[in-house]
C-alpha positions as a Python dict, from the first residue, in 0.01 Angstrom:
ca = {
    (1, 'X'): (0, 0, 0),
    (2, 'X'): (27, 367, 10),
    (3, 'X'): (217, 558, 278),
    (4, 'X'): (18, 873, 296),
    (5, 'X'): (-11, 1151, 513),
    (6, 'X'): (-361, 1351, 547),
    (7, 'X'): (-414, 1649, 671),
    (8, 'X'): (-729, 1655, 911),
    (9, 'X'): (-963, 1913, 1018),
    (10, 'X'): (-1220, 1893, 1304),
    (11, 'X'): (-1563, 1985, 1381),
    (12, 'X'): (-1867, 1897, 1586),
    (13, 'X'): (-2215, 1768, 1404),
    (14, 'X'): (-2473, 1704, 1694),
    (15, 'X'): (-2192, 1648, 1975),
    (16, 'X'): (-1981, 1383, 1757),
    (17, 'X'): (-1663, 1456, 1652),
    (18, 'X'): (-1585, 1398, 1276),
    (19, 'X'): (-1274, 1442, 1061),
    (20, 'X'): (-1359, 1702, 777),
    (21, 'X'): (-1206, 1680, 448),
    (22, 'X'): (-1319, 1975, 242),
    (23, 'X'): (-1006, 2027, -10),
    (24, 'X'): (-889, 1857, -257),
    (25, 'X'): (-546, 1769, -133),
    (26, 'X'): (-620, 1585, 186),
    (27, 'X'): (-662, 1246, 10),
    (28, 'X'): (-559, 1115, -327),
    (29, 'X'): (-793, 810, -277),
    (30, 'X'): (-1085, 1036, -375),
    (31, 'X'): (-909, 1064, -706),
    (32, 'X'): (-891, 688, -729),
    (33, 'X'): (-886, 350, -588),
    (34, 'X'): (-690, 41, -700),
    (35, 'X'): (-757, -289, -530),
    (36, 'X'): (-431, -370, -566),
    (37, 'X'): (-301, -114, -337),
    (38, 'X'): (-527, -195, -10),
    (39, 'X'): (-630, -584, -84),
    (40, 'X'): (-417, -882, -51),
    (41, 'X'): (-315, -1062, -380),
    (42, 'X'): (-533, -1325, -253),
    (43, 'X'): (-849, -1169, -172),
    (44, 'X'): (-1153, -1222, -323),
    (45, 'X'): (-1411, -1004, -499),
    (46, 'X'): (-1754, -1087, -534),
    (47, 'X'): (-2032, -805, -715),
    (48, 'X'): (-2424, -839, -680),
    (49, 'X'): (-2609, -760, -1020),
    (50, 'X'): (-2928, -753, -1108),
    (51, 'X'): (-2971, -771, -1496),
    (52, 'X'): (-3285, -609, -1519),
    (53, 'X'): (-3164, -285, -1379),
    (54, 'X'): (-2922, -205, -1620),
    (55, 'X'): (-2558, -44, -1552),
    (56, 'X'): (-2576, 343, -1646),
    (57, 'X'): (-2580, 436, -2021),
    (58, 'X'): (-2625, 46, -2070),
    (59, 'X'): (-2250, -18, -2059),
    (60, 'X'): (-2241, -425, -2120),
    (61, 'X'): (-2183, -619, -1811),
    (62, 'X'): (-1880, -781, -1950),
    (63, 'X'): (-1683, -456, -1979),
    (64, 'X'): (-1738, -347, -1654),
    (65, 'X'): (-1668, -658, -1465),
    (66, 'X'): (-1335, -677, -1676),
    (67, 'X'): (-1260, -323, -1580),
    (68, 'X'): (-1313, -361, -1182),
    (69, 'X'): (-1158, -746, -1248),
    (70, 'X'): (-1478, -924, -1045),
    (71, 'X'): (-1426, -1294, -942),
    (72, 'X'): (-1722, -1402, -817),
    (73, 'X'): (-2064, -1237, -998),
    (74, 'X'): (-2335, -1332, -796),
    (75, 'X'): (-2661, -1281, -1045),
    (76, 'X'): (-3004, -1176, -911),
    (77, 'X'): (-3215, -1399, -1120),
    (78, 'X'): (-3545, -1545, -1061),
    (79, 'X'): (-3445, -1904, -1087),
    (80, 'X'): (-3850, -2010, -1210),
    (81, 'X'): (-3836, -1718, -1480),
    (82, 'X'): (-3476, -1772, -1644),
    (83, 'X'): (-3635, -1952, -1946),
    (84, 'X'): (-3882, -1680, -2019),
    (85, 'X'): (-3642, -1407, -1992),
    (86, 'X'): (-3431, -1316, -2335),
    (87, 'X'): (-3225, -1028, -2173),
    (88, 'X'): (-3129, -1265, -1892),
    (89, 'X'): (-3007, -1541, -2166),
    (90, 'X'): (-2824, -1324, -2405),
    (91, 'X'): (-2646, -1218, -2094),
    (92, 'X'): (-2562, -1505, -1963),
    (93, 'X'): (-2409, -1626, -2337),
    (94, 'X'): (-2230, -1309, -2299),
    (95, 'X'): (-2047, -1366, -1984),
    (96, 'X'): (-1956, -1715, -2076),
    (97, 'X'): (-1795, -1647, -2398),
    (98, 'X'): (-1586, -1388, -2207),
    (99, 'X'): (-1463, -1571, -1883),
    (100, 'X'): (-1356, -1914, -1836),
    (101, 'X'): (-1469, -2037, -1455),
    (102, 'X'): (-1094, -1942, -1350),
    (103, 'X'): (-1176, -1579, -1449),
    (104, 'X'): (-1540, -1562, -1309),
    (105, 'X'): (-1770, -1730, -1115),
    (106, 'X'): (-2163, -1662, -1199),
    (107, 'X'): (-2329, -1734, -880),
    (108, 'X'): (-2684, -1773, -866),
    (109, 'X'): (-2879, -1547, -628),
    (110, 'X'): (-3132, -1786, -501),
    (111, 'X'): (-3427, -1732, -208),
    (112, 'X'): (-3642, -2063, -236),
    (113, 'X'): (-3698, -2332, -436),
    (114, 'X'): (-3392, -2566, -333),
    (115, 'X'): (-3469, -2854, -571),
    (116, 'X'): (-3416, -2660, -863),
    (117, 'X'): (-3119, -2491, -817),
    (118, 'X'): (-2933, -2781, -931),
    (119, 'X'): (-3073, -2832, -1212),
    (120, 'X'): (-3080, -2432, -1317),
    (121, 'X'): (-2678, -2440, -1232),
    (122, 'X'): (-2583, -2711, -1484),
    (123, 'X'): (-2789, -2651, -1763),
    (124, 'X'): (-2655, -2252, -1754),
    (125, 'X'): (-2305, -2348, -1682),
    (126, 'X'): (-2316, -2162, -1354),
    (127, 'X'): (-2061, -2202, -1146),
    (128, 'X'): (-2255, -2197, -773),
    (129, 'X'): (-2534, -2045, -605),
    (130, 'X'): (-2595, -1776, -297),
    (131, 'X'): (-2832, -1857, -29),
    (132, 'X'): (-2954, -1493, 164),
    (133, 'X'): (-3112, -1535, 451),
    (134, 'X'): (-3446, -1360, 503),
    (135, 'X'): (-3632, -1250, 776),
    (136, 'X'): (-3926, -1442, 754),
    (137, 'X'): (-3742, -1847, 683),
    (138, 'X'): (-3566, -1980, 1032),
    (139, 'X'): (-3202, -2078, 996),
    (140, 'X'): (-3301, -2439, 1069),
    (141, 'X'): (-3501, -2420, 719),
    (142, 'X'): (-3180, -2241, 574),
    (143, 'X'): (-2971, -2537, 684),
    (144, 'X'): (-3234, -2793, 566),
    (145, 'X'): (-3234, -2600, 192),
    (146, 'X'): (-2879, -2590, 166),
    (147, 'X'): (-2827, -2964, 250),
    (148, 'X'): (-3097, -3006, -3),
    (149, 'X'): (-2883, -2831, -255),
    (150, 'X'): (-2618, -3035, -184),
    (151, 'X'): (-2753, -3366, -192),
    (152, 'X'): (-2909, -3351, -525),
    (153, 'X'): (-2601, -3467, -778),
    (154, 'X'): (-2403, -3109, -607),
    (155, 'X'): (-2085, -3107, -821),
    (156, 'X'): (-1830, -2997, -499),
    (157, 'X'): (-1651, -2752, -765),
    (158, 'X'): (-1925, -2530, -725),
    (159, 'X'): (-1969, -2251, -471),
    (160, 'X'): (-2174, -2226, -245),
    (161, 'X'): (-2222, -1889, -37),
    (162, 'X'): (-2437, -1753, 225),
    (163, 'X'): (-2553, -1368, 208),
    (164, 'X'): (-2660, -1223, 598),
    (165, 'X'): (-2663, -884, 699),
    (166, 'X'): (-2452, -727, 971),
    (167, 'X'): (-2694, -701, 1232),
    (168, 'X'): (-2668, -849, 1556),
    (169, 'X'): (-2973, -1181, 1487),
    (170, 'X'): (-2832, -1242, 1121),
    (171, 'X'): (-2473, -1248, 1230),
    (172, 'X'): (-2557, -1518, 1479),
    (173, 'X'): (-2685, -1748, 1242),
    (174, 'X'): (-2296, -1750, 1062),
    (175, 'X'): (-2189, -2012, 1281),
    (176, 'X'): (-2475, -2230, 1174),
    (177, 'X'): (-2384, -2279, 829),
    (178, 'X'): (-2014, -2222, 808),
    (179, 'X'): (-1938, -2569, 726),
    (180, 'X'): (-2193, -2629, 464),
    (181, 'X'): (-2072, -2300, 255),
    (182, 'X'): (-1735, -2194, 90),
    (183, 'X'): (-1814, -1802, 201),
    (184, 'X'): (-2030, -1616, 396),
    (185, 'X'): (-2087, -1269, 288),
    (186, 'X'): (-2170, -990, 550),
    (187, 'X'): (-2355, -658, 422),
    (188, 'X'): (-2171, -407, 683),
    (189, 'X'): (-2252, -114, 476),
    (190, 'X'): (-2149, 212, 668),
    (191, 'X'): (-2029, 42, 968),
    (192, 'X'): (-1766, 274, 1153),
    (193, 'X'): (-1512, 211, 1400),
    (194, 'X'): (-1630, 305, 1724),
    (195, 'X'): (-1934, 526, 1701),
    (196, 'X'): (-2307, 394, 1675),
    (197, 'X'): (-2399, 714, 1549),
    (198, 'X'): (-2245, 704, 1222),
    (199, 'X'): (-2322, 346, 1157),
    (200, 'X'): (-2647, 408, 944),
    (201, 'X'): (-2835, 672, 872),
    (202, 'X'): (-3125, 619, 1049),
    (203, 'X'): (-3030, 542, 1425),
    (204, 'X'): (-3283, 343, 1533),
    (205, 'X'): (-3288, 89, 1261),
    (206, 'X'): (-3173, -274, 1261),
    (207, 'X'): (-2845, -219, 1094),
    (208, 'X'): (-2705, 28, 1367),
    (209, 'X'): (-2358, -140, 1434),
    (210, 'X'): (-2008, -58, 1448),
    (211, 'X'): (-1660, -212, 1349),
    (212, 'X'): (-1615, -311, 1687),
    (213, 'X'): (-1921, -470, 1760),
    (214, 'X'): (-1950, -686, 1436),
    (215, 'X'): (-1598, -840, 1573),
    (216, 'X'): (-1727, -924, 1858),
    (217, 'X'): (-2010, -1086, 1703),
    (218, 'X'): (-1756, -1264, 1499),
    (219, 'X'): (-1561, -1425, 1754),
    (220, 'X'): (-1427, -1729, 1716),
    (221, 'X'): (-1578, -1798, 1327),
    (222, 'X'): (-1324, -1904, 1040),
    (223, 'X'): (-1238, -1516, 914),
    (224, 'X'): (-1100, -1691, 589),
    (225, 'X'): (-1472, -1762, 483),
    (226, 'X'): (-1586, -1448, 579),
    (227, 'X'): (-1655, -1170, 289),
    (228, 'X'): (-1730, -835, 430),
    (229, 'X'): (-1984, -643, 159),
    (230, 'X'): (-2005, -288, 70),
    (231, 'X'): (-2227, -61, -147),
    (232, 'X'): (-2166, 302, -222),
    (233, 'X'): (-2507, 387, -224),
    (234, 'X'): (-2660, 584, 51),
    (235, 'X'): (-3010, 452, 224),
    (236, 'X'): (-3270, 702, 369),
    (237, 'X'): (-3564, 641, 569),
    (238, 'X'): (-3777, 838, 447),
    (239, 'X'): (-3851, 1023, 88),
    (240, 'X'): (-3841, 1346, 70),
    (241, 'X'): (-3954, 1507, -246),
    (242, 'X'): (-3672, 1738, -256),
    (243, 'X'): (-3419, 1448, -310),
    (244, 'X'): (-3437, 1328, -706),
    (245, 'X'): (-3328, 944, -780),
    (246, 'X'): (-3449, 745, -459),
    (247, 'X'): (-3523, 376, -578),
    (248, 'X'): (-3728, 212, -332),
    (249, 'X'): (-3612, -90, -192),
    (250, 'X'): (-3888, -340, -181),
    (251, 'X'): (-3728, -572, 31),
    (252, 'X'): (-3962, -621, 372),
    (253, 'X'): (-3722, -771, 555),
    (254, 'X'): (-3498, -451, 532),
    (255, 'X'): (-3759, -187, 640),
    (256, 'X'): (-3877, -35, 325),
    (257, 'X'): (-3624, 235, 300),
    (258, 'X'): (-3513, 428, -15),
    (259, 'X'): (-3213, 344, -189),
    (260, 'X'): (-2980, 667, -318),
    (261, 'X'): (-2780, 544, -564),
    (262, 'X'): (-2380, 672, -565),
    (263, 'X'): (-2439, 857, -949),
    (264, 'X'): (-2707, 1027, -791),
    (265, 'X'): (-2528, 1136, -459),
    (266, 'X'): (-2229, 1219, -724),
    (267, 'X'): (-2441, 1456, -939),
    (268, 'X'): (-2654, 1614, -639),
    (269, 'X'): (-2451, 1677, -388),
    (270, 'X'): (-2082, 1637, -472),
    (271, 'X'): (-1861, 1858, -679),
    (272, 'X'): (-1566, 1595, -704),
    (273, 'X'): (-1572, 1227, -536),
    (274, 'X'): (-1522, 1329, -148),
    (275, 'X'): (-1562, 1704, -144),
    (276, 'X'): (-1970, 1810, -99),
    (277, 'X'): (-2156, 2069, -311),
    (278, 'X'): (-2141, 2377, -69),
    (279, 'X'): (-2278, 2591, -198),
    (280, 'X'): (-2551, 2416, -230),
    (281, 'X'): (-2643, 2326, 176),
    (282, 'X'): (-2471, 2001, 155),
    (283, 'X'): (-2206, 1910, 425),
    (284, 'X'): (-1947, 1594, 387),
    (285, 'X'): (-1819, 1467, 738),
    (286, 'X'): (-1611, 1157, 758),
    (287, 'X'): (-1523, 982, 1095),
    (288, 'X'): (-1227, 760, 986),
    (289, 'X'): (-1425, 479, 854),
    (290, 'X'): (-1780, 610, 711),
    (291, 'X'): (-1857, 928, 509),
    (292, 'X'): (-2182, 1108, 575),
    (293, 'X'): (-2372, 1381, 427),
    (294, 'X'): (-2573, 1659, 588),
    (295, 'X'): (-2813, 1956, 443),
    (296, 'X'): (-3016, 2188, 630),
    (297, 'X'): (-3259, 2283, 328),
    (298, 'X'): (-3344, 1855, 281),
    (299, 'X'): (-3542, 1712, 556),
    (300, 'X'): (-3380, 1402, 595),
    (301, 'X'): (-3125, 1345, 915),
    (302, 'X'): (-2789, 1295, 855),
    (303, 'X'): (-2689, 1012, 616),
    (304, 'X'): (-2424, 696, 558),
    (305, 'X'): (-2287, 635, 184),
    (306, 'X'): (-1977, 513, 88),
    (307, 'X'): (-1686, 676, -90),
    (308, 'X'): (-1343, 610, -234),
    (309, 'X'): (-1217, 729, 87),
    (310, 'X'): (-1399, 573, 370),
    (311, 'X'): (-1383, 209, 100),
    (312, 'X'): (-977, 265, 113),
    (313, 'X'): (-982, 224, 514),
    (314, 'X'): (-1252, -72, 506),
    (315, 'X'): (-1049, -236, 246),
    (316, 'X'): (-741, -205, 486),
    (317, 'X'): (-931, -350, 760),
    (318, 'X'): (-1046, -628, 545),
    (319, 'X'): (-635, -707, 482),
    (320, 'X'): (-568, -662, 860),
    (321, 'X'): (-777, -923, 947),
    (322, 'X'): (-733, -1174, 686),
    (323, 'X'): (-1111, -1156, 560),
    (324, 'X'): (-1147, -1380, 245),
    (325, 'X'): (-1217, -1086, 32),
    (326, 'X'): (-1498, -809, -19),
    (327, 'X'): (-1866, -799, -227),
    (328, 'X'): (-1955, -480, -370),
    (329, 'X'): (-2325, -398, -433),
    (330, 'X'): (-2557, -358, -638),
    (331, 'X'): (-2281, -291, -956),
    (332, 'X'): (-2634, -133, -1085),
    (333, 'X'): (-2661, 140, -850),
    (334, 'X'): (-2298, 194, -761),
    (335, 'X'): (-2193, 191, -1146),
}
């Protein structure tokens, strides 16, 4: 890596005490980020897509997952309606004509149906599937399905992984299916090192966590099959009209809050990757881990979004502690 030195600036947002960078200067990893500089040679990246929201300016899939060299593509599909679905097919053609399975692994995003997943791997020359747990199945049915997966003519060359997020009742459930799965991936978007506050935008939700208490959550599990996921898009909990590009997320389990995506946060209230539109009412605060955006004239509380700089320290942490590797999503909204 890098040996940098930043220049940091102070100030106090509701009685917390952030590190402001407002110039420039302070941090060439807003200019750009390299994998190579903060991950281990070994580490592995996995991306969530969903194929029918398109990338932006319908770049091809292929080109983009060459460009940010993916591993693992883990494909939100609807395994009962890949037949009737041309888009899906073409792209699936696509990717295989461009990566052998050393190059990339299309993992198939799957919530139910056990028995067919199987089948839907082999006959599209998949190369695994990824089980997310949900609010509403108990992790004794998890366990059952992914036995069931496995029993059913399972080629063991295939991956297997387990999607939970990083609250405190899904991160319990790791240490139930560790040894049935190659990886589990965590979703600790905008967890920060110390401070609940700046965990999430919305302090009272489910995913209020930090750094610290994640590892603590995580003692004693195999870190080498742990994944620790990101997304650069911001969440809010509410939608205020003033705010252009929210995408609802539909998800029940999650709370029904609105998805930002990072082009939108880019064009709305950033002049340049980590330095905030001024001008404009919007503040950028970062507290060594998380960055977070502020404006009086929007009535939405402070918010949690990922940048180039608070990604370069998460990535470091991920090297520190010998995680497996990192998942990035959705490549959709984050594009």
């Amino acid at each position: 890596g890098k040996n940098e030195i930043f220049a940091s600036f102070s100030s106090k947002v509701d009685k917390v005490e952030y590190v402001k960078r407002d110039t420039p200067s302070d941090n060439d990893t807003c200019h750009g980020l390299n994998f190579s500089d903060v991950l281990s040679d070994d580490a592995k990246v996995f991306g969530f897509y969903d194929p029918l929201n398109p990338l932006e300016n319908n770049s091809p899939v292929v080109e983009f997952i060459k460009n940010i060299k993916i591993d693992y593509l883990n494909y939100i599909v609807d395994i009962n309606k890949l037949e009737n679905n041309k888009i899906i097919q073409q792209e699936l053609n696509d990717l295989r004509s461009n990566f052998n399975s050393k190059e990339l692994q299309v993992n198939l995003l799957v919530l139910e149906s056990p028995n067919l997943i199987t089948e839907k791997v082999k006959n599209y020359g998949l190369d695994g599937v990824n089980i997310i747990y949900t609010c509403n199945v108990s992790i004794d049915n998890i366990v059952i399905n992914i036995t069931t997966v496995h029993s059913d003519n399972w080629n063991p060359s295939w991956i297997t992984t387990f999607t939970v997020t990083a609250s405190e009742s899904e991160l319990d459930t790791i240490s139930r299916v560790q040894e049935y799965v190659n990886y589990t991936i965590i979703q600790a978007f905008y967890l920060g090192p110390n401070v609940d506050y700046s965990a999430s935008p919305d302090k009272v939700n489910s995913y209020n966590g930090t750094v610290n208490s994640l590892f603590k959550r995580l003692n004693g599990m195999d870190f080498k099959k742990l994944i620790w996921g990101f997304g650069l898009s911001g969440i809010i909990k509410a939608n205020p009209g003033s705010i252009t590009g929210l995408m609802k997320n539909n998800d029940t389990c999650a709370g029904g809050f609105y998805i930002w995506p990072w082009k939108e946060i880019r064009n709305t209230a950033l002049t340049d990757m980590c330095i905030a539109k001024n001008a404009e009412g919007w503040t950028r605060n970062f507290d060594t881990n998380s960055s977070t955006l502020q404006n009086n004239k929007v009535p939405v509380d402070l918010f949690a979004y990922e940048d180039l700089e608070s990604l370069y320290h998460k990535f470091k942490w991920v090297t520190n502690n010998k995680f497996a590797g990192i998942s990035i999503a959705n490549l959709a909204f984050d594009s």
